[in-house]
C-alpha positions as CSV (number, residue, x, y, z in Angstrom):
1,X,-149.6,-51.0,155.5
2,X,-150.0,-50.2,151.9
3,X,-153.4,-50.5,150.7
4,X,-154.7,-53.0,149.1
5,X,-154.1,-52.9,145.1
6,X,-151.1,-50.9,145.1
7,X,-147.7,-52.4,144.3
8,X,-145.6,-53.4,147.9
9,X,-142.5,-54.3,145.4
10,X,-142.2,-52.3,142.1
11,X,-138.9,-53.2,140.4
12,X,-137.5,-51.2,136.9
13,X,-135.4,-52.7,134.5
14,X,-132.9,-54.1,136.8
15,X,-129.9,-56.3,136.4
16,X,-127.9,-57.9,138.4
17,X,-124.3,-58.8,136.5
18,X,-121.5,-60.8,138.8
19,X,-118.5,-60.4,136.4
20,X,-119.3,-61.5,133.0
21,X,-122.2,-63.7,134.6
22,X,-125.6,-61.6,134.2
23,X,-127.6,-63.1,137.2
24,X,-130.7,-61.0,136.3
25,X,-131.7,-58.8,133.3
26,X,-134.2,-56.2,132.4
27,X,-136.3,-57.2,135.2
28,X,-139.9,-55.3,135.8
29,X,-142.0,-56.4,139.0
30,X,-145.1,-55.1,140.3
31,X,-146.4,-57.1,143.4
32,X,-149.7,-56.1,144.4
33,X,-150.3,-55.7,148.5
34,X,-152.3,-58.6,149.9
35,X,-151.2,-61.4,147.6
36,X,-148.8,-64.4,147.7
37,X,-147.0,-63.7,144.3
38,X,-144.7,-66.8,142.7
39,X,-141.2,-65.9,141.7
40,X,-141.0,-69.5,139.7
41,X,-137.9,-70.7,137.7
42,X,-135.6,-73.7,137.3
43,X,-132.0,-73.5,139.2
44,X,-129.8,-70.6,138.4
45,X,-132.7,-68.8,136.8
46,X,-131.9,-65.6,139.1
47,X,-134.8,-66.1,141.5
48,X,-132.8,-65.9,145.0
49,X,-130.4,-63.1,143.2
50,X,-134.1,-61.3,142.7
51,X,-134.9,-61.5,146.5
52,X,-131.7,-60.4,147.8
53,X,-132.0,-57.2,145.5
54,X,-135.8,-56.7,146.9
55,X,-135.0,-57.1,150.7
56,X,-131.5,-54.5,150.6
57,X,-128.7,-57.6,150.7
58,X,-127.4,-57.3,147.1
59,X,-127.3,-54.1,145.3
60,X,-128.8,-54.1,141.7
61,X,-126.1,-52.9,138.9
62,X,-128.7,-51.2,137.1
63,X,-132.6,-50.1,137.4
64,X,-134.6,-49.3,140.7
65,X,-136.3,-51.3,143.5
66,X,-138.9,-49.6,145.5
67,X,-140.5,-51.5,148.3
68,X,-143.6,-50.2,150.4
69,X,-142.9,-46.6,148.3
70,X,-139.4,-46.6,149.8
71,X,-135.7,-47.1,147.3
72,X,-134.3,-50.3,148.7
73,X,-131.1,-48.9,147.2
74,X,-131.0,-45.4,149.5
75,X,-132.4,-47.0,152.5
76,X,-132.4,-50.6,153.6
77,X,-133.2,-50.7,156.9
78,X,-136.3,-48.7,156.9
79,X,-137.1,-51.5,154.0
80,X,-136.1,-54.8,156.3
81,X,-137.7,-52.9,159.6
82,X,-141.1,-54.0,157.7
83,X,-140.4,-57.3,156.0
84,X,-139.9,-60.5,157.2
85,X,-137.8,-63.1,155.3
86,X,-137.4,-66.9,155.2
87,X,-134.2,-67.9,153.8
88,X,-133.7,-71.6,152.1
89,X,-131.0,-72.2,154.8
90,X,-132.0,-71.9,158.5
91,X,-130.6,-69.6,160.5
92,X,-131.2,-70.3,164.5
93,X,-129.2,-71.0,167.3
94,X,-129.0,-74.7,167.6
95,X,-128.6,-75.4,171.9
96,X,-131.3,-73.0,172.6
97,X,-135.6,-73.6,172.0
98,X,-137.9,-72.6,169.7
99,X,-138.7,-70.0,172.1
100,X,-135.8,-68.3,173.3
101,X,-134.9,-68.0,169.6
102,X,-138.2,-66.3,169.0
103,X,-137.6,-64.2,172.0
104,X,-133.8,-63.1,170.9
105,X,-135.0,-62.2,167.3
106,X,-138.2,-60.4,169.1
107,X,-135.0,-58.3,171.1
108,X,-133.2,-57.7,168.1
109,X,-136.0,-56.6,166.3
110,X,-136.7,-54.0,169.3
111,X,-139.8,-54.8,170.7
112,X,-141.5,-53.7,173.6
113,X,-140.3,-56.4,176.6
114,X,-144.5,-56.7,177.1
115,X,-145.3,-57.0,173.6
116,X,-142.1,-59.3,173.0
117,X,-143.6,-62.3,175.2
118,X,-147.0,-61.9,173.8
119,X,-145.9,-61.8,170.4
120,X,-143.8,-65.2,171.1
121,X,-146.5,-67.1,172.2
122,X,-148.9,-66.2,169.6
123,X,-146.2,-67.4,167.2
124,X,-145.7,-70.6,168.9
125,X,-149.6,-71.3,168.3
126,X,-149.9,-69.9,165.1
127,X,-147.1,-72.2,163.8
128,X,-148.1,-75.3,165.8
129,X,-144.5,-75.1,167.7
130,X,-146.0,-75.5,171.5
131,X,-145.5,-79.1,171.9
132,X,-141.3,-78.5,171.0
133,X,-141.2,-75.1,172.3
134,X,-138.4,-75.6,175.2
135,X,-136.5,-78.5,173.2
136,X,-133.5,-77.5,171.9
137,X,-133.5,-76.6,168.1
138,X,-130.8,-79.2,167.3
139,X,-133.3,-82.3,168.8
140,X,-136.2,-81.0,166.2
141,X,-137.0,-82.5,162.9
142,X,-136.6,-80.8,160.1
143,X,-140.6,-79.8,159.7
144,X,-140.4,-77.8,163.3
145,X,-137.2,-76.2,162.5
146,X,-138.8,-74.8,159.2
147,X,-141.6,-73.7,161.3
148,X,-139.2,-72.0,163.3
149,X,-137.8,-70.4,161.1
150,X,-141.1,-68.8,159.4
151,X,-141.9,-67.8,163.0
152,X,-138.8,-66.1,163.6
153,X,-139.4,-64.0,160.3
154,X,-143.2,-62.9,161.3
155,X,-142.0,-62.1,164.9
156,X,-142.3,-58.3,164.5
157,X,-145.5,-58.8,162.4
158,X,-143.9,-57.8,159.0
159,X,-146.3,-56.2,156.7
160,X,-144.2,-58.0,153.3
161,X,-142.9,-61.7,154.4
162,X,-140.3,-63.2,151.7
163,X,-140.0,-66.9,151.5
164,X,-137.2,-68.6,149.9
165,X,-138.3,-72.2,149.1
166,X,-139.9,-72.5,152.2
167,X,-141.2,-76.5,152.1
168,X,-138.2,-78.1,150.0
169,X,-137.1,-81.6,151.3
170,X,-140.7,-81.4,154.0
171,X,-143.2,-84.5,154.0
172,X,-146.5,-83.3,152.4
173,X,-148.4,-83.4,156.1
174,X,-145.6,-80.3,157.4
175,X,-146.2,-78.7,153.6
176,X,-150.0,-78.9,154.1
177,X,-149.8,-77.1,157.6
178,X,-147.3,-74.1,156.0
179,X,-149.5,-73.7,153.1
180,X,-152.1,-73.7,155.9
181,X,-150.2,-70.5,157.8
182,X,-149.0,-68.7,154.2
183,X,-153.3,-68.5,153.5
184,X,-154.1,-67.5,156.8
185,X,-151.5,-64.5,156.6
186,X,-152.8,-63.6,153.0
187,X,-156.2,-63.6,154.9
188,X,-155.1,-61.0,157.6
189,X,-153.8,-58.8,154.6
190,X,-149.8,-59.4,154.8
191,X,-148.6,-60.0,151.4
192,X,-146.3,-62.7,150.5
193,X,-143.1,-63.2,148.3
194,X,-142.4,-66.7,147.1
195,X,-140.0,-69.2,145.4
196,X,-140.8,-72.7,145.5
197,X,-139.5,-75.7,142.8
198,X,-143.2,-77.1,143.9
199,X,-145.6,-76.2,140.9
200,X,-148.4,-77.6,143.0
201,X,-147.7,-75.2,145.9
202,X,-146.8,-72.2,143.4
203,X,-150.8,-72.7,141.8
204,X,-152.4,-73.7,145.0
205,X,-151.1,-70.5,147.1
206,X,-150.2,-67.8,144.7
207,X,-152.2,-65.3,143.2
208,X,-150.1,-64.3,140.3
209,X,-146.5,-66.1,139.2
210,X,-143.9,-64.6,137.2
211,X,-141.4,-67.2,135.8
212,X,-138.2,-66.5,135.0
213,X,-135.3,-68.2,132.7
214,X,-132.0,-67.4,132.8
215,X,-132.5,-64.2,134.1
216,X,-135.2,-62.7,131.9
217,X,-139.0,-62.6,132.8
218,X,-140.8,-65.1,130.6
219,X,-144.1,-64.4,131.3
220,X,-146.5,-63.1,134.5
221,X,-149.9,-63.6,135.2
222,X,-152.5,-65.8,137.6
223,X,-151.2,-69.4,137.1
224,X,-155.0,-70.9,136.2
225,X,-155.2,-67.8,133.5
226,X,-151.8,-68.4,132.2
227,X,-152.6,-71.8,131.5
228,X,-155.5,-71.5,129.9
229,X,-153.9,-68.8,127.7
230,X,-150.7,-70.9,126.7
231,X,-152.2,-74.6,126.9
232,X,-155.4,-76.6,125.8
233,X,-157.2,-78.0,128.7
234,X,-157.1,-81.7,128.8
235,X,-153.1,-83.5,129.2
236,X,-152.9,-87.5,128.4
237,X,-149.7,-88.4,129.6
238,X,-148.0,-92.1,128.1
239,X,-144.6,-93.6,127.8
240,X,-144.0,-93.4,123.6
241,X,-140.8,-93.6,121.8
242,X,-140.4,-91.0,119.0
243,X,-141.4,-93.5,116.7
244,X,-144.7,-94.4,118.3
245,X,-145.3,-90.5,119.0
246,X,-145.4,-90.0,115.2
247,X,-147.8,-92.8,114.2
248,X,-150.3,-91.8,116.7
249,X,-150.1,-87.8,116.3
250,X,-149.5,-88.1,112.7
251,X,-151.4,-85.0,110.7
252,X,-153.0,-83.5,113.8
253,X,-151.9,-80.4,115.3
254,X,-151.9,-81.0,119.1
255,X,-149.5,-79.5,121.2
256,X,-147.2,-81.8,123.1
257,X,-144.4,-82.2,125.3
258,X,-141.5,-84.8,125.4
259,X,-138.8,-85.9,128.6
260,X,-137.2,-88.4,127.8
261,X,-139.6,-91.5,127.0
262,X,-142.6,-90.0,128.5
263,X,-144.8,-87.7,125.8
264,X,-147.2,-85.5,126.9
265,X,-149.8,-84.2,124.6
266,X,-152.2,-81.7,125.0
267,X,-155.8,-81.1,124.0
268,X,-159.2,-79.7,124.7
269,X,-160.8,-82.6,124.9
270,X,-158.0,-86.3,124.7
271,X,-161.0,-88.6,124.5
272,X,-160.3,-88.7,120.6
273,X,-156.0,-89.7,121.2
274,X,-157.2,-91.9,123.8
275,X,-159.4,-93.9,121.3
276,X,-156.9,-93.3,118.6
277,X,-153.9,-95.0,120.8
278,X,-156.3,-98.0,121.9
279,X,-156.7,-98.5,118.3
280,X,-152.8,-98.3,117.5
281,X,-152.5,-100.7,120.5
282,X,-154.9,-103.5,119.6
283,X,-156.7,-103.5,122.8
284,X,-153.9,-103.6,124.6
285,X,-153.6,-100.3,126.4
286,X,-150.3,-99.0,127.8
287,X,-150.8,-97.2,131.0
288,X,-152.2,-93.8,130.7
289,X,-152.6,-90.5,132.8
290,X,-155.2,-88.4,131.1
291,X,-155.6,-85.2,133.7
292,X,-156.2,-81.0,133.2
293,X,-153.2,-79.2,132.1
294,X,-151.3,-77.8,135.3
295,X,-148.9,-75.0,136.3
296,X,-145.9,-78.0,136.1
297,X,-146.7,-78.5,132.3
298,X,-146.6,-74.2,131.7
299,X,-143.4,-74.3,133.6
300,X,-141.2,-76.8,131.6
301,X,-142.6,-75.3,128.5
302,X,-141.5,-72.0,129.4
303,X,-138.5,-73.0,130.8
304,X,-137.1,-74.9,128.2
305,X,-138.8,-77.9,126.9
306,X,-140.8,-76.6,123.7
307,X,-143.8,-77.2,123.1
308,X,-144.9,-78.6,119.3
309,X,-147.7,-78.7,117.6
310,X,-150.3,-75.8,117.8
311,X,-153.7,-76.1,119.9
C-alpha cells in the first residue's frame, strides 16, 4: 500500500483525442494515498474518458499515467490486480444472488477458496446486503444492486477503489449509507477515486476536487478552501428578472450568478441586499434563500455560468 502522502495516481500532460474530438487535454493529476479525491465536471467534460485512462481500458494519445509507481500504459494488469472499480452501469449476473456474484468475482479475481468465503461475507455486512443476499439480482431494487456492485469491486480488498457516479438516480437514505461505506474505507486507509453530478456528496466526502470543462483542468484544490478562495461567504438566492437585478445591485460590486429567472448573489455578509430588496419591495418580500456559498455555486461558475461583479 503506498504510504500515506505520496501520489497513488500521478497523471502528465495527457490527452485523450477520438478523431477530431479531444476528449481530454493537458491533463496533470496528483492523487494523494488515503483520500477520496473528486473528479467533478458537467456531461462530456472528459471525466469517465479520465478514469478509463487511469484504470488501463483506454490508452492515452499523449502524456503518462503512473498508478501505485507503476505505467498504466506498459502494464495494466499489475495496475487493475490492485484497484477496484465501480462503473456507472452495473455489471452482474442477473438470475444469480448477491452472493454467488461476490463469490464468482472473488474466483476471477484468484482468491484463496478459504479467504474467498470469508471475504464474501464480510462484504455482505459491510454493505448491508445480508437481508437480499440469496435473492436473485434481477428481484433487487436499484439501491442493493448498487451496493452490489461496490461490493463486487472491494472483493479482493483493492488498495485504489474508482467510482463512477456511484449514487445517481438512488433515494437519499441508500446515498447516506454509501457515503457511509466510502468514509469508513477512507478510514481503513484505501484511497478513493470519484465522479459524482452530486455537489453535496463531492464536498461532504472528498478531500480535494479537481473540476474539469471540456477537457481541461479548471481548477484543484479542497472544496471548502476553493470556495472560500473564489466566492464571498454568504449566497441570497431570489427569483429577479434582469430588470429587477439591476435596480437592486445597482453601483455595488457583489458577485452574482444568474439561471434563468433565479439570481444568485454573493456576499460576505447579505444582511445589507436583504434590507436593500425589502426596501425595493415595499414590505412585501419575495421569497428568499439566504445560505453559505457551496461547492454547487463554485461548480456552475467554473463550468460555465460567469460570475459578475467582484467580491
Amino acid at each position: 500500500m503506498q504510504p500515506p502522502g505520496e501520489s497513488v495516481i500521478r497523471a502528465r500532460g495527457v490527452t485523450k483525442r477520438f478523431g477530431a474530438r479531444v476528449a481530454v487535454r493537458d491533463l496533470d493529476l496528483d492523487v494523494p494515498a488515503g483520500v477520496c479525491f473528486g473528479l467533478l465536471g458537467p456531461n462530456g467534460a472528459g471525466k469517465t474518458t479520465a478514469l478509463r485512462m487511469i484504470y488501463g481500458v483506454t490508452r492515452p494519445t499523449a502524456g503518462s499515467i503512473e498508478v501505485f509507481g507503476i505505467d498504466v500504459a506498459r502494464d495494466p494488469r499489475a495496475v487493475r490486480a490492485r484497484l477496484g472499480v465501480t462503473l456507472q452501469e452495473n455489471v452482474q449476473i442477473e438470475a444469480l444472488s448477491p452472493r454467488d456474484n461476490l463469490r464468482i468475482f472473488a474466483r476471477h479475481h484468484l482468491l484463496p477458496r478459504s479467504r474467498r468465503e470469508a471475504r464474501v461475507e464480510e462484504l455482505l455486512d459491510f454493505l448491508e446486503l445480508r437481508s437480499h443476499a440469496d435473492v436473485p439480482v434481477v428481484a433487487l431494487s436499484g439501491g442493493y444492486r448498487r451496493r452490489l456492485a461496490i461490493a463486487m469491486s472491494l472483493i479482493h480488498d483493492p488498495e485504489l477503489l474508482v467510482l463512477d457516479e456511484p449514487t445517481t438516480g438512488l433515494d437519499p437514505a441508500v446515498r447516506l449509507a454509501l457515503w457511509a461505506r466510502v468514509r469508513e474505507l477512507r478510514g481503513r486507509g484505501r484511497s478513493v477515486l470519484l465522479t459524482t453530478h452530486y455537489m453535496d456528496e463531492a464536498e461532504r466526502l472528498c478531500d480535494r476536487v479537481l473540476i474539469l470543462c471540456e477537457g481541461r483542468a479548471i481548477c484543484e484544490g479542497a472544496p471548502r478552501a476553493l470556495i472560500a478562495e473564489r466566492l464571498a461567504r454568504e449566497a441570497l438566492e431570489i427569483d429577479a428578472t434582469p430588470e429587477e437585478e439591476a435596480r437592486l445591485l445597482a453601483g455595488e460590486p457583489w458577485q452574482r450568478l444568474r439561471s434563468g429567472g433565479r439570481l444568485v448573489v454573493y456576499a460576505d455578509s447579505v444582511g445589507p441586499l436583504v434590507a436593500r430588496l425589502r426596501a425595493q419591495d415595499g414590505g412585501d418580500g419575495r421569497p428568499v434563500i439566504v445560505r453559505p456559498a457551496n461547492l454547487e455555486d463554485l461548480f456552475l461558475a467554473a463550468t460555465g455560468t460567469s460570475l459578475e461583479g467582484g467580491a
